[in-house]
N, C-alpha and C positions, 0 to 999 in steps of 0.2 A: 088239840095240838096237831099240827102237822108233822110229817116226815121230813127230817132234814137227808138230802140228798148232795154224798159229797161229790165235788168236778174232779179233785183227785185221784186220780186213775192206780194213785201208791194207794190208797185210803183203805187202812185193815188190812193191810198186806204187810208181814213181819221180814226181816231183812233175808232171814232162813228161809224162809216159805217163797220169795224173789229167788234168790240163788239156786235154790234145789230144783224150780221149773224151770231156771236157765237149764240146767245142768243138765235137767233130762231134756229137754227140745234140741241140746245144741253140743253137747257133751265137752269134757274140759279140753279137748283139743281146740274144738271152735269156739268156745269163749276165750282159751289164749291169744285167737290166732285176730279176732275180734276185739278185742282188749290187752294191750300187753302190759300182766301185770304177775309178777314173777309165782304169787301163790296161783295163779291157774296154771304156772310150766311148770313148778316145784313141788311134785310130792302133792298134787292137789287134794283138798281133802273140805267140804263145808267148815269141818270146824275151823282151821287154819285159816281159809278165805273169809269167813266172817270176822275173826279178829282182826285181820289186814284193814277191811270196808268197814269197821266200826269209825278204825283209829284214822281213819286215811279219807278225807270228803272227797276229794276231785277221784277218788277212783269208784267210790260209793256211788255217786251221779253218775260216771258213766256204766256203770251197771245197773242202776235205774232206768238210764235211759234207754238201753237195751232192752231192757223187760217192757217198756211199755211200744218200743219201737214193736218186739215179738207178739205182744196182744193187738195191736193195731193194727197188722199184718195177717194175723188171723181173723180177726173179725172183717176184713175186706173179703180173703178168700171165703171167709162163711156166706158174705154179700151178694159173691159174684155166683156163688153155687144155686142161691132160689133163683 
């Protein structure tokens, strides 16, 4: 059998596990200021923000987008360092 290898760059990444690394890379001031969406200006909190991005898809995508914007971002500056 071979290894199936997903292109998905979300793949095995839980919605929790996205937000918490926003959050520490960029803290809730810069994901408000980055996304305006009231649970990152209001009392931010994972657990709050994740019920907002459950119930809510176009804010969900662009907090997707972000995390994979911030990984892709990374892995150049890793590129450009060897």
């Amino acid at each position: 059998m071979s290894d199936h290898v997903s292109k998905d760059p979300l793949h095995g990444i839980t919605l929790e596990q996205l937000l918490t690394k926003l959050v520490e890379h960029y803290g809730w001031e810069e994901l408000a200021y980055r996304i305006r969406i009231n649970c990152f200006t209001s009392s931010p909190s994972i657990k709050s923000s994740l019920k907002f991005l459950r119930r809510t898809p176009w804010a969900r995508t662009k907090v997707e987008e972000l995390y994979i914007h911030m990984n892709e971002t990374a892995a150049l500056e890793e590129k450009s360092r060897k």
